[in-house]
C-alpha positions as CSV (number, residue, x, y, z in Angstrom):
1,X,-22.5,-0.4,19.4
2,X,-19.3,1.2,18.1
3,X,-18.6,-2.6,16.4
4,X,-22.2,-2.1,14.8
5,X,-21.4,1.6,13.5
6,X,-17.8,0.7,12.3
7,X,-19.7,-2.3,10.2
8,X,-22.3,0.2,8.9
9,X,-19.6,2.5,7.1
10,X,-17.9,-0.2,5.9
11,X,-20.9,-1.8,3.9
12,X,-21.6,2.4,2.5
13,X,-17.9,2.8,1.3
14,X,-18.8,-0.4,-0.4
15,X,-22.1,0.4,-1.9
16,X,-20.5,4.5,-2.5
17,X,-17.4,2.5,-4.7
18,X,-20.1,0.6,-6.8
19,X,-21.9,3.5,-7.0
20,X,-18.9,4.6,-8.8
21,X,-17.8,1.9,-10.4
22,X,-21.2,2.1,-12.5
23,X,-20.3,5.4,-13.1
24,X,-17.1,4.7,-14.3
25,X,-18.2,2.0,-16.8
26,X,-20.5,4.7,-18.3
27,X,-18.5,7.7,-18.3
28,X,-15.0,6.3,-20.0
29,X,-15.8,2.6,-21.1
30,X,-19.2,2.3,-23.0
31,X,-18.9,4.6,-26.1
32,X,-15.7,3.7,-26.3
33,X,-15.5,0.1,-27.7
34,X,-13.1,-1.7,-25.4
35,X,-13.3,-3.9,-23.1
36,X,-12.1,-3.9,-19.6
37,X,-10.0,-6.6,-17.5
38,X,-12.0,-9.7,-15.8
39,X,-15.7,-10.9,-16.4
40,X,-16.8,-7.4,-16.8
41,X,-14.7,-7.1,-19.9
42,X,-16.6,-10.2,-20.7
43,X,-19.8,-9.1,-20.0
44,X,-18.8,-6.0,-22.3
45,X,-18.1,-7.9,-25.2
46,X,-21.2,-10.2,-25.1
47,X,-23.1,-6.7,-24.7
48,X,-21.5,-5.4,-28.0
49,X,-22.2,-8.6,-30.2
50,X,-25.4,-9.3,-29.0
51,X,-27.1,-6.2,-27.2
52,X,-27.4,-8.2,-23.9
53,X,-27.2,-5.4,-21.2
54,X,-24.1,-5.7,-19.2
55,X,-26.4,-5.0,-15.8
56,X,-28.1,-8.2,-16.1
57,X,-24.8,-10.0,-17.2
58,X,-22.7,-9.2,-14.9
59,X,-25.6,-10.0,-11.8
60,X,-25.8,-13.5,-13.7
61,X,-22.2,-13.8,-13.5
62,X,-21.5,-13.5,-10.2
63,X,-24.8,-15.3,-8.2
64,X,-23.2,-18.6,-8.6
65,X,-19.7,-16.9,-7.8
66,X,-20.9,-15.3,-4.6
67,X,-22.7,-18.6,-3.5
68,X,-19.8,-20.8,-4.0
69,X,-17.7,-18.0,-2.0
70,X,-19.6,-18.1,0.8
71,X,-19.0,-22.0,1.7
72,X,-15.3,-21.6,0.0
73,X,-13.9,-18.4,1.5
74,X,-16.3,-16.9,4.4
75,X,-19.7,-15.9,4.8
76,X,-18.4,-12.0,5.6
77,X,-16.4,-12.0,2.3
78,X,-19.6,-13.1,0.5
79,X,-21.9,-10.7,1.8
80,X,-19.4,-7.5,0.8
81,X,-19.2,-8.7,-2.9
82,X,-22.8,-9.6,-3.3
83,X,-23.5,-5.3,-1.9
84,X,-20.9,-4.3,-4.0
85,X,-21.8,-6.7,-7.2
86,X,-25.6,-6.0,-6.6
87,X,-25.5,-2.5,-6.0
88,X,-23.2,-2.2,-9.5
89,X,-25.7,-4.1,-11.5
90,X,-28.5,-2.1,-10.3
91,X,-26.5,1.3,-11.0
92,X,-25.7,0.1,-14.7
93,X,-29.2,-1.1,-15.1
94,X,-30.5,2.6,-13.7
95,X,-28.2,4.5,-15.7
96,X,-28.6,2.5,-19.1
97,X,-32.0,3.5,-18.7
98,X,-31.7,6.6,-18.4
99,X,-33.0,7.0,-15.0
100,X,-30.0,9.2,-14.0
101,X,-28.6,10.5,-17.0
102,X,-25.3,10.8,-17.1
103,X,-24.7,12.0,-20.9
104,X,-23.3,15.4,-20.3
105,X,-20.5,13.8,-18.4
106,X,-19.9,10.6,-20.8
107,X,-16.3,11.0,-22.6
108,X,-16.7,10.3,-26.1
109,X,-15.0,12.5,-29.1
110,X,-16.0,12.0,-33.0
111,X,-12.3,12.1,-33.9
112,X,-11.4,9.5,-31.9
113,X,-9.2,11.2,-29.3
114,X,-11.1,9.9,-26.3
115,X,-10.2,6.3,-27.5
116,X,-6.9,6.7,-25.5
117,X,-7.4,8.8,-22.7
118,X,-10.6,7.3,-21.5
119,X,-9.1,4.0,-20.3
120,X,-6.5,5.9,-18.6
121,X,-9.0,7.9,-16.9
122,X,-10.8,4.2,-16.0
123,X,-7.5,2.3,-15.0
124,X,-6.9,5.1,-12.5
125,X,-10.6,5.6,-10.8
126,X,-10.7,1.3,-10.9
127,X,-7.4,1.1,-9.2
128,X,-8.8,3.6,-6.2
129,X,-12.1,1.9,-5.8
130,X,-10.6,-1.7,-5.6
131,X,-8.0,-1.0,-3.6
132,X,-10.7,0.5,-1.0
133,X,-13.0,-2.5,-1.7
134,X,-10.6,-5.3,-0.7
135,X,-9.5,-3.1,2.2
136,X,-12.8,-3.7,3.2
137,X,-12.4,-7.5,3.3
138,X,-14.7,-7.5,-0.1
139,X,-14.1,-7.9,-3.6
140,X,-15.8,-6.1,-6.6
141,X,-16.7,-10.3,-8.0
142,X,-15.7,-11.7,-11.3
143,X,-12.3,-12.7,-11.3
144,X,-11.7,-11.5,-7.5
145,X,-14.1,-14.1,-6.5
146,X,-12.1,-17.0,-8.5
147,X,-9.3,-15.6,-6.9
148,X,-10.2,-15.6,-3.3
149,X,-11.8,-19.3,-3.8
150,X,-8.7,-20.9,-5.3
151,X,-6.7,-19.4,-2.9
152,X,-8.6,-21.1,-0.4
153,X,-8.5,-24.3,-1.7
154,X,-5.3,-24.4,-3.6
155,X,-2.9,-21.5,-1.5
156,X,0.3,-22.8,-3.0
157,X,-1.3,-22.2,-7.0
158,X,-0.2,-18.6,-7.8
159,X,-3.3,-16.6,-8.6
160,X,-1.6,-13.3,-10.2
161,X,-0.9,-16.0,-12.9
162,X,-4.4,-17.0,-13.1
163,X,-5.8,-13.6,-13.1
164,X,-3.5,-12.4,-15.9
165,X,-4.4,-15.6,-17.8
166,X,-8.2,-14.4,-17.7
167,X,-7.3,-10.9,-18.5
168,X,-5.0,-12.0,-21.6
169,X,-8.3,-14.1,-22.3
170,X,-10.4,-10.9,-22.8
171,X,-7.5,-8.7,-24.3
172,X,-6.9,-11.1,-27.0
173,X,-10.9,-11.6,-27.4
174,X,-11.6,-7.9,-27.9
175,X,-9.5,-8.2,-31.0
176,X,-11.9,-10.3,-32.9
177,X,-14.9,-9.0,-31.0
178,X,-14.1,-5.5,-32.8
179,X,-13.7,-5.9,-35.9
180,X,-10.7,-7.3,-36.1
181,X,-8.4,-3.7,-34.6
182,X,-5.6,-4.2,-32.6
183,X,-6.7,-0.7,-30.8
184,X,-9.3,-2.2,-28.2
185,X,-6.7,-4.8,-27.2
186,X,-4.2,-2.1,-26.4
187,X,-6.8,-0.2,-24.3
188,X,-7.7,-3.2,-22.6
189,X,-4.1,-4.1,-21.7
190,X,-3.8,-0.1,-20.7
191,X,-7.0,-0.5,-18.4
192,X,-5.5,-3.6,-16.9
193,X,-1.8,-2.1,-16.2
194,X,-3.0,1.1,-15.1
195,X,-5.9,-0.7,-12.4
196,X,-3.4,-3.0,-11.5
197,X,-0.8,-0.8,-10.5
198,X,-3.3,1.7,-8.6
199,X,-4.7,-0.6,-6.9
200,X,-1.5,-2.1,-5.4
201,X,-0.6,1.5,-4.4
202,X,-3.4,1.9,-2.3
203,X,-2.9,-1.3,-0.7
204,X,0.5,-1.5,-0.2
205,X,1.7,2.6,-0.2
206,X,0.4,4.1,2.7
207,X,1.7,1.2,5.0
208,X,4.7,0.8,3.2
209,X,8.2,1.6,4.7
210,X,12.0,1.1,4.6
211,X,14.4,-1.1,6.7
212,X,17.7,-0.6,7.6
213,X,19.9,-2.9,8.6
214,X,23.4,-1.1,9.8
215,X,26.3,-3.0,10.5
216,X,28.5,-0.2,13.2
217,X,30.7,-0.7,16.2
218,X,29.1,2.3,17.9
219,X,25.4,0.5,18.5
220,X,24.1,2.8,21.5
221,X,25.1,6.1,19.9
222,X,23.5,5.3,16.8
223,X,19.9,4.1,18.5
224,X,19.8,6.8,20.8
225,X,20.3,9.1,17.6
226,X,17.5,7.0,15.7
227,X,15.2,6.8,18.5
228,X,15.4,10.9,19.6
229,X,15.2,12.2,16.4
230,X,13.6,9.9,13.9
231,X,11.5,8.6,17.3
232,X,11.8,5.1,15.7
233,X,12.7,1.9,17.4
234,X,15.8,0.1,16.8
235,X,17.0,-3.7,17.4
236,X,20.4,-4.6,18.3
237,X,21.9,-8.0,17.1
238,X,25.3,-9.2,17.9
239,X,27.1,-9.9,14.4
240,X,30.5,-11.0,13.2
241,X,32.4,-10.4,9.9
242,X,33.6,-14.0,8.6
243,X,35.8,-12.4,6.4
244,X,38.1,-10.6,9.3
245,X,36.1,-12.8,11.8
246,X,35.3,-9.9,14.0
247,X,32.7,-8.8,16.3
248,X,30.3,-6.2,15.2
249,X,26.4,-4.7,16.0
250,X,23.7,-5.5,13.4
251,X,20.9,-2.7,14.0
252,X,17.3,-3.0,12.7
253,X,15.3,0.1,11.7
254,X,11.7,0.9,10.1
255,X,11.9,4.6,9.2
256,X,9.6,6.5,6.4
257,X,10.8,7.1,3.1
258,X,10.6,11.2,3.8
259,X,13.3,9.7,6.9
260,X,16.0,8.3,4.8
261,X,17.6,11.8,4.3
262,X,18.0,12.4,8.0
263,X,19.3,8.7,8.6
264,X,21.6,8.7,5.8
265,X,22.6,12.1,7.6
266,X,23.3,10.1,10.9
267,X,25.0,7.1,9.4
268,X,28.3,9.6,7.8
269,X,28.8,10.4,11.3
270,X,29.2,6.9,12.8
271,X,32.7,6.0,11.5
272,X,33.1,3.0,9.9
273,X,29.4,2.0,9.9
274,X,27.5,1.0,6.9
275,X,23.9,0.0,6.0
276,X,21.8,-1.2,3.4
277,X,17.9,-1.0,2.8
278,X,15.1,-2.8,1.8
279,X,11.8,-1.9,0.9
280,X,9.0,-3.0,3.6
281,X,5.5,-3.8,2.3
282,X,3.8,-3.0,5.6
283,X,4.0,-3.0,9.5
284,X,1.9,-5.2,11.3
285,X,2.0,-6.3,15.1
286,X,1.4,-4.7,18.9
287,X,4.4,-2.1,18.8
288,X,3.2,0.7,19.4
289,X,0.0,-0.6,21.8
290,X,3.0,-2.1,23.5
291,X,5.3,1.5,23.4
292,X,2.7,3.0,24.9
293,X,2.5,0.5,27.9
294,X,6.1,1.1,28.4
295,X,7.8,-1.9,27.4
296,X,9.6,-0.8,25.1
297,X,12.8,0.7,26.9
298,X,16.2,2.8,26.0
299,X,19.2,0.8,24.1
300,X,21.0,-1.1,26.0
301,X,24.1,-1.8,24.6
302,X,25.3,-5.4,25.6
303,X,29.2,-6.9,26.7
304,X,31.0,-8.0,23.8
């Protein structure tokens, strides 16, 4: 039951982010002659030269996309982007019709000065609703789809190469597209950057962290410290300096980035100890389940 229920809200986050999506195109990217990143920046570009409605292209676009996902990548993946590519095309279609008119909200100025802001706006709201999408295990189709498919079949081809090449591809497009301005390609490139780099936020900056790695020859004082008042886990690795060829601790820390204060704090007091940090995309694994079961103990510190 709970499985069922937990499934549920996932497919209405998806069908609420193309819902919004659709909202988004209409709002910043219609009046305002660019085009966006992937096929929907395609599908934008055939709508301007021929008056094709970017509803029905983007639904043809992705049916043979979302088919050949579903034997490539998995039949759950396929089934998310067809809700969310489905559920966008039938929001365009509504709101191009003016079955839920959105005019009073669209941001378009006469002088022009909406040209810049509204693919900022766009990037941003793009960025959210992706990143929540793939969390999802879905994709919002086009160039996602491609993605997910090649990676399947070819994992060692790098894909962030092949999705900029597409993008590029519809930058460089718009130019010609319209009329020859160098303007839409820099708000398609803006669109692109800005999406991008939202979108990795929300996927990566809520589970992201920092590791420490402290060299010290005081290993149990320092853990105890870490794991009372940070109430973080350390590990303890025996290490040795080649260049004096002496016998030292390694200690291994995850902390928060709001924590580094208070650990820097900790390390001036530990002598001749000395750390360095890296930046840690995300934590994965049974810690904590296994914290909680007690297996996890108090530091130790080994013979030398």
């Amino acid at each position: 039951m709970k499985k069922t229920f937990v499934e549920i809200f996932k497919y209405a986050v998806i069908v609420f982010a193309a819902i919004i999506s659709a909202l988004e195109y209409m709002i910043f990217i219609d009046k305002n002659q660019f085009a966006p990143s992937g096929l929907m920046g395609v599908a934008t570009m055939i709508q301007h030269t021929t008056g094709f409605s970017v509803a029905y292209m983007t639904a043809i676009m992705n049916i043979p996309l979302c088919i050949a996902s579903y034997f490539a990548v998995n039949r759950h993946f396929a089934a998310r982007t067809v809700v969310y590519t489905s559920v966008t095309s039938l929001a365009l279609w509504l709101l191009q019709n003016g079955y839920v008119d959105v005019s009073p909200f669209v941001y378009y100025t006469e002088d022009g000065m909406s040209r810049i802001l509204a693919p900022i706006a766009a990037g941003v709201i793009c960025g959210l609703y992706y990143g929540v999408v793939i969390n999802l295990d879905g994709s919002t189709g086009g160039t996602d789809i491609i993605a997910a498919i090649i990676q399947k079949l070819r994992p060692e081809l790098n894909l962030m190469w092949i999705i900029f090449a597409i993008n590029t591809a519809v930058a460089v497009s718009s130019y010609f597209v319209y009329g020859y301005q160098m303007e839409p390609v820099i708000l398609c490139v803006l669109y692109s950057f800005l999406a991008s780099n939202v979108s990795d936020k929300m996927l990566k900056g809520g589970k992201s962290a920092l590791k420490f790695e402290v060299i010290t020859d005081d290993p149990e004082r320092l853990a105890r410290e870490i794991m009372n008042k940070l109430e973080r886990g350390v590990t303890i690795v025996r290490a040795k300096g080649m260049y004096t060829e002496s016998e030292h601790w390694l200690l291994i820390c995850i902390v928060n980035r709001h924590q580094i204060a208070a650990f820097n704090e900790m390390l001036k007091q530990s002598g001749d100890s000395f750390a360095y940090i890296s930046s840690v995309n995300e934590v994965v694994g049974q810690f904590y389940s296994r914290l909680e079961a007690g297996e996890v103990q108090d530091v130790k510190k080994p013979k030398m």
